[in-house]
VONU-471839 format. One record per residue (C-alpha): residue in three letters; z, y, x. Coordinates in steps of 0.1 Angstrom, whole numbers, padded with zeros to 4 digits, always signed. Layout:
BEGIN
AlaZYX/...
***
This chain:
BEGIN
Unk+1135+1420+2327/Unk+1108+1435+2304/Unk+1101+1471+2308/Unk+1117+1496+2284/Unk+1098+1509+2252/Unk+1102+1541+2265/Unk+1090+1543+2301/Unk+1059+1559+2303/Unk+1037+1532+2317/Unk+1041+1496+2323/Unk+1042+1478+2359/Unk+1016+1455+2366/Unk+1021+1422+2368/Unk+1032+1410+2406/Unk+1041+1448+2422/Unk+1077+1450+2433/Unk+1102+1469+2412/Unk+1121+1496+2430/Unk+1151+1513+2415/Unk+1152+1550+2411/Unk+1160+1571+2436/Unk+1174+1609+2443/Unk+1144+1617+2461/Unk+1124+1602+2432/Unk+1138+1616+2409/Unk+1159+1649+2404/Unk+1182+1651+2376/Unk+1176+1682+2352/Unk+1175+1689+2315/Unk+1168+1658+2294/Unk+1143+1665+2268/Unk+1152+1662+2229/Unk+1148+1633+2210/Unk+1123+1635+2184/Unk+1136+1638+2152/Unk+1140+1604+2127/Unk+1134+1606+2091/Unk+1171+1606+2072/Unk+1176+1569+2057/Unk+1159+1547+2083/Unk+1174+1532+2117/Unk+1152+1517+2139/Unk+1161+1491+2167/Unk+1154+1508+2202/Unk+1124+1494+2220/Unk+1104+1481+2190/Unk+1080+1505+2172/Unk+1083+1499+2132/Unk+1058+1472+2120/Unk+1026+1490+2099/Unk+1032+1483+2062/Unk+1070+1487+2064/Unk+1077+1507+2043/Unk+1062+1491+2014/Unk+1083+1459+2029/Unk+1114+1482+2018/Unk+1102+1495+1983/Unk+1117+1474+1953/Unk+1089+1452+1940/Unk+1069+1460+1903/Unk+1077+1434+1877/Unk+1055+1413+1879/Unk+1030+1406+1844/Unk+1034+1376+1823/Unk+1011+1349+1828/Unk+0980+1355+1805/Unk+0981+1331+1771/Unk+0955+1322+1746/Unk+0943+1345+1721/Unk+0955+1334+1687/Unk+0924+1324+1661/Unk+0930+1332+1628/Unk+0900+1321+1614/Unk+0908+1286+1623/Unk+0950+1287+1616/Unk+0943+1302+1579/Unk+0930+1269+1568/Unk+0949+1257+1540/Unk+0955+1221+1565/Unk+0966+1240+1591/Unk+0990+1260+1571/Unk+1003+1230+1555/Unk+1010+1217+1592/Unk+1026+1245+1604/Unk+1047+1247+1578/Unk+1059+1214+1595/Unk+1062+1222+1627/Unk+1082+1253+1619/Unk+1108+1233+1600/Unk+1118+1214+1634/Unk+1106+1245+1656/Unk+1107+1279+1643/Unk+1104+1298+1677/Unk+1071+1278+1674/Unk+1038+1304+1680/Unk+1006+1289+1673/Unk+0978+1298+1688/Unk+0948+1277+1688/Unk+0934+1248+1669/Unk+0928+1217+1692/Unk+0915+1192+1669/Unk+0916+1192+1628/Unk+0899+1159+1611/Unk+0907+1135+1590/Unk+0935+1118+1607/Unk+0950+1141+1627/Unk+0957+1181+1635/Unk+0969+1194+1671/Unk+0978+1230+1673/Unk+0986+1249+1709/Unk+1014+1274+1710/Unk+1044+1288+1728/Unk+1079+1281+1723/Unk+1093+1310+1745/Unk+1074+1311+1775/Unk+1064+1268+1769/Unk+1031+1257+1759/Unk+1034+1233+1737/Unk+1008+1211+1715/Unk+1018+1204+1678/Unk+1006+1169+1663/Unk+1005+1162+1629/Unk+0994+1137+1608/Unk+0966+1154+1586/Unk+0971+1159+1546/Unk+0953+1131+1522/Unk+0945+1132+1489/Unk+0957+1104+1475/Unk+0984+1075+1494/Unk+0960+1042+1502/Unk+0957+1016+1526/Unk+0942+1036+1553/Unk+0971+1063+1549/Unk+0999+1041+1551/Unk+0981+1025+1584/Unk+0982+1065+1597/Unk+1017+1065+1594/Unk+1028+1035+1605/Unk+1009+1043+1636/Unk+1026+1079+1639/Unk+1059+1059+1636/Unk+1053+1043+1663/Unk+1042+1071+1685/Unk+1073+1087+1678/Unk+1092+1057+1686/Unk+1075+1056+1715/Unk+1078+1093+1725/Unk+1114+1088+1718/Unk+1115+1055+1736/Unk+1104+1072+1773/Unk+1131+1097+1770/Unk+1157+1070+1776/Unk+1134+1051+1801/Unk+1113+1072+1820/Unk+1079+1057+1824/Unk+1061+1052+1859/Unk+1031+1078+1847/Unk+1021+1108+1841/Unk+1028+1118+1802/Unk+1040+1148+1781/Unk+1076+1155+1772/Unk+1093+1153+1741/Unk+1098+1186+1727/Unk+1108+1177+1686/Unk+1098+1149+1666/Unk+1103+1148+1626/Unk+1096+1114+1617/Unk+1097+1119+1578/Unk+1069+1149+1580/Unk+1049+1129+1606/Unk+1053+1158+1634/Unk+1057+1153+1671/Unk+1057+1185+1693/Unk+1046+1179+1730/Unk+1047+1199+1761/Unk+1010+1207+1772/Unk+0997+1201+1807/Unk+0969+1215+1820/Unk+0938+1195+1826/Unk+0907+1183+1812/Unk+0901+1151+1798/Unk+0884+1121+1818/Unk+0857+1122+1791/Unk+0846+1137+1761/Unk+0830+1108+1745/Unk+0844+1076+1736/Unk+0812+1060+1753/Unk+0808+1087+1777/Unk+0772+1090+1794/Unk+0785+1104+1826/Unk+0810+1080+1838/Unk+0844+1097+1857/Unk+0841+1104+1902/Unk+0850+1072+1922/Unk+0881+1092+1933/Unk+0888+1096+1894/Unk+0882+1064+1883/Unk+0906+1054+1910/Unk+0931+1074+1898/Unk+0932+1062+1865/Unk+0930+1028+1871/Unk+0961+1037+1894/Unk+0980+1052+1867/Unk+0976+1023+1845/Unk+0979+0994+1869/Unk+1018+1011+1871/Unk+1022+1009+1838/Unk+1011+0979+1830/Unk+1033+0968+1858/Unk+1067+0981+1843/Unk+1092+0961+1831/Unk+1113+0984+1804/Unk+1135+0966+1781/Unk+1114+0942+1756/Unk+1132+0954+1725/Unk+1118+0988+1729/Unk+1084+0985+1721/Unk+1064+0963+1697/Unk+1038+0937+1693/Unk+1004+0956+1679/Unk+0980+0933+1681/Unk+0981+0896+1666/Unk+0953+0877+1685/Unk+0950+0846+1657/Unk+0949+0875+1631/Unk+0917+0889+1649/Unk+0898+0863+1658/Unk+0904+0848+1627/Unk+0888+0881+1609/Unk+0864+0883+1633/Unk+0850+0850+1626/Unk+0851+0856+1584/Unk+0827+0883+1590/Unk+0806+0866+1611/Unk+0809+0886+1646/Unk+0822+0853+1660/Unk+0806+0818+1657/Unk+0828+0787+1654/Unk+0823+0781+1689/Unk+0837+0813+1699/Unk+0867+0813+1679/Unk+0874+0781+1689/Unk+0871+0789+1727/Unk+0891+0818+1723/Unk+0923+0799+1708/Unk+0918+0776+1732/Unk+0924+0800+1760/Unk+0952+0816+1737/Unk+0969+0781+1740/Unk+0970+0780+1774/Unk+0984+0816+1774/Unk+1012+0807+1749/Unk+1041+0809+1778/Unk+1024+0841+1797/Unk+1050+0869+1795/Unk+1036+0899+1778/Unk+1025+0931+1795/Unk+1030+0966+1785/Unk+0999+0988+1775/Unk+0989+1015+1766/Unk+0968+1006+1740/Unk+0944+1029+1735/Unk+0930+1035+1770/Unk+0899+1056+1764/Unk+0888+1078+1790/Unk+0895+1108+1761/Unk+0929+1099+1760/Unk+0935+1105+1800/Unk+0941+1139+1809/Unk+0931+1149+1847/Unk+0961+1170+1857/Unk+0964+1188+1893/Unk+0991+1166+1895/Unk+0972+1133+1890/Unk+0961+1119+1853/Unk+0981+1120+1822/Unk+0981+1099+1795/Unk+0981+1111+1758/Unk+0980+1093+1722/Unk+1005+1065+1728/Unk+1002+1056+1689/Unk+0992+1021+1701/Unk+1014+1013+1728/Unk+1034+0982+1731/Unk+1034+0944+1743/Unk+0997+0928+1748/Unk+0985+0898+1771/Unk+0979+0910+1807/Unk+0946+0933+1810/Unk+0942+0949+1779/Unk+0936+0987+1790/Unk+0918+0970+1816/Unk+0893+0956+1788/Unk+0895+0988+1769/Unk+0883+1008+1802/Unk+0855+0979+1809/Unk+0840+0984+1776/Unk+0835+1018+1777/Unk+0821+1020+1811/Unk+0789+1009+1809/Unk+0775+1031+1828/Unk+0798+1024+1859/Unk+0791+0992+1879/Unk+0811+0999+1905/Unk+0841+1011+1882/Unk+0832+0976+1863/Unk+0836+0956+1891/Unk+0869+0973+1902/Unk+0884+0964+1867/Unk+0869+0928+1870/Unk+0890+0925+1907/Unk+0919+0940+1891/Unk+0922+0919+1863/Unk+0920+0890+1884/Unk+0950+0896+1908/Unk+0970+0871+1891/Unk+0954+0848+1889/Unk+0934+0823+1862/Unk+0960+0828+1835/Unk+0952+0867+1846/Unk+0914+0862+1839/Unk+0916+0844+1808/Unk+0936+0870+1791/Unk+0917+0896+1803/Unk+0887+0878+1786/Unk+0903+0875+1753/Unk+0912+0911+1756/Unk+0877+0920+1762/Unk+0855+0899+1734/Unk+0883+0913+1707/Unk+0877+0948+1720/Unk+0839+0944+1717/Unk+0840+0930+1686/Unk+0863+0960+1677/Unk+0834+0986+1693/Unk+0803+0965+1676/Unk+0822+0968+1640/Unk+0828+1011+1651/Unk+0792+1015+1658/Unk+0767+0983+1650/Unk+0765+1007+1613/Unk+0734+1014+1592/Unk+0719+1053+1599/Unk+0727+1051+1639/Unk+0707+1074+1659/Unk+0685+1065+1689/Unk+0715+1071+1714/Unk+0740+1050+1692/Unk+0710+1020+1689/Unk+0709+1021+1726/Unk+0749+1022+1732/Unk+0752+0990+1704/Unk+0723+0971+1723/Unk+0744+0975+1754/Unk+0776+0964+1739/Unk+0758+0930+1726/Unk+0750+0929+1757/Unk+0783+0927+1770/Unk+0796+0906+1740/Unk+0772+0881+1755/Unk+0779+0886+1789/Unk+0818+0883+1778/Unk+0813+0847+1757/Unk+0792+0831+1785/Unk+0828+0840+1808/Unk+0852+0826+1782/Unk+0829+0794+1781/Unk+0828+0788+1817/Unk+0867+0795+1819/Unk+0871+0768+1790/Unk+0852+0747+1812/Unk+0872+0749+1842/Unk+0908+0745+1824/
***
């Protein structure tokens, strides 16, 4: 039995415990208890823990999580008003606050809905309807679509949720998730961690691997329309566009894979909660490994990320690697026509020397896998 609270000092450890006696001692007056505050009981035997009493006090509100200052400077522009005239129509608790992006194809605008960040995207005024604008908006269509799409069939990664869409206007409002992009550059000079570039080729080996119903998504790229326009402007010989449709015969019975479509390294978010993947404009139904190509070509600067791609795209097997090669001379060819232009600074010139590089590299591998069908 443990010694009372209140004895005056404890026995040590082993002595043998009498009980009191007469002799010991004598009964007389007891002294009074010390007075206790009014209000408080304490259990006897157990002195009040330090800090109690602020235990006991209700607790202050507590502040509201800090937000982002609002710019005016950069919402009074007569774009951005035009756009948030937009996204007030479908939101009007909408509360911008910053500008993320305004250029010629697109403006995003942060803001709160409530206590929600959200990020506005809207297609960016033109001056006159063309070509070029009608290829904007089909493109926003299908982002929408798609936006619209995953709400009824939850993907396998990590994306932003559907706040309000207005199709008509070209407006899609997003949830925003914190975290930085994978890069900043499209051709980034400092190539993603290890443990990054795991991660992201995680994210999209999942999706690439799901199976949602085929009448969801579309069909964005036509291969023979490509290569065919590749070779009119001469970025493919006749040898090259005839070993690429030669390996697109042999694919003619390989069952489409979903992609993102747009894979770049500025369109992956690194979340605390693993990557995120934004702009879904070109999503859809490609031959197996096309992210994979997209994240090959922009990774120069990563061997070891390069040859973790490579092994990826090989998994299943030759069919695997030959449409993984088509993917990735189409995607170069795409990169060379972006950059390979006339007033290109020193960094670009050394970027397009490396990307004929790889277009060279990437035609030797579709001859020797010609030869070996």
């Amino acid at each position: 039995m443990y010694p009372s609270a209140t004895s005056p000092t404890a026995p040590r450890t082993g002595a043998a415990q009498r009980p009191p006696t007469a002799a010991i001692r004598r009964p007389g007056p007891k002294p009074p208890l010390p007075a206790r505050p009014a209000g408080r009981v304490e259990a006897p035997g157990f002195a009040p823990r330090a800090g109690a009493d602020r235990l006991l006090r209700p607790r202050a509100p507590q502040p509201a999580p800090a937000v982002e200052r609002a710019d005016p400077a950069a919402l009074a522009a007569p774009a951005v008003r035009a756009a948030l005239a937009h996204i007030t129509r479908i939101c009007p608790a909408f509360s911008p606050r910053q500008v993320l992006r305004e250029d010629s194809r697109h403006i995003l605008v942060t803001g709160l809905i409530g206590r929600t960040a959200v990020v506005a995207k809207c297609l960016a005024p033109q001056p006159a309807q063309s070509e070029r604008r009608a290829v904007l908006v089909e493109r926003f269509h299908r982002e929408v679509a798609v936006y619209r799409a995953f709400v009824r069939h939850r993907p396998p990664v990590r994306m932003p949720r559907l706040v309000a869409a207005d199709h008509d206007r070209c407006v899609l409002v997003m949830e925003r998730i914190p975290g930085r992009p994978a890069a900043l550059e499209r051709h980034p000079a400092n190539a993603p961690t290890p443990g990054e570039v795991r991660a992201v080729l995680g994210s999209i080996r999942a999706l690439n691997l799901w199976r949602p119903p085929t009448d969801v998504f579309q069909q964005p790229l036509d291969y023979q329309l490509e290569i065919s326009r590749f070779h009119s402007i001469g970025q493919l010989t006749d040898r090259d566009a005839g070993d690429l449709r030669q390996l697109l015969y042999g694919l003619a019975h390989t069952a489409p894979q979903l992609c993102h479509g747009d894979a770049l390294l500025s369109n992956i978010l690194l979340a605390p909660s693993g990557p995120v993947l934004v702009d879904w404009e070109q999503a859809g139904w490609y031959l197996p490994g096309y992210d994979l190509a997209v994240l090959w070509s922009v990774l120069s600067g990563d061997t070891a990320a390069r040859r973790q791609i490579s092994q990826l795209a090989q998994v299943g097997g030759t069919l695997a690697r030959d449409a993984f090669l088509v993917n990735l001379v189409l995607v170069l060819m795409r990169e060379l026509r972006l950059y390979d232009v006339p007033g290109a600074g020193e960094e670009q010139r050394i970027m397009i020397r490396r990307l004929y590089d790889d277009a060279a590299l990437a035609r030797r591998a579709v001859r020797a896998a010609v030869g070996t069908r």
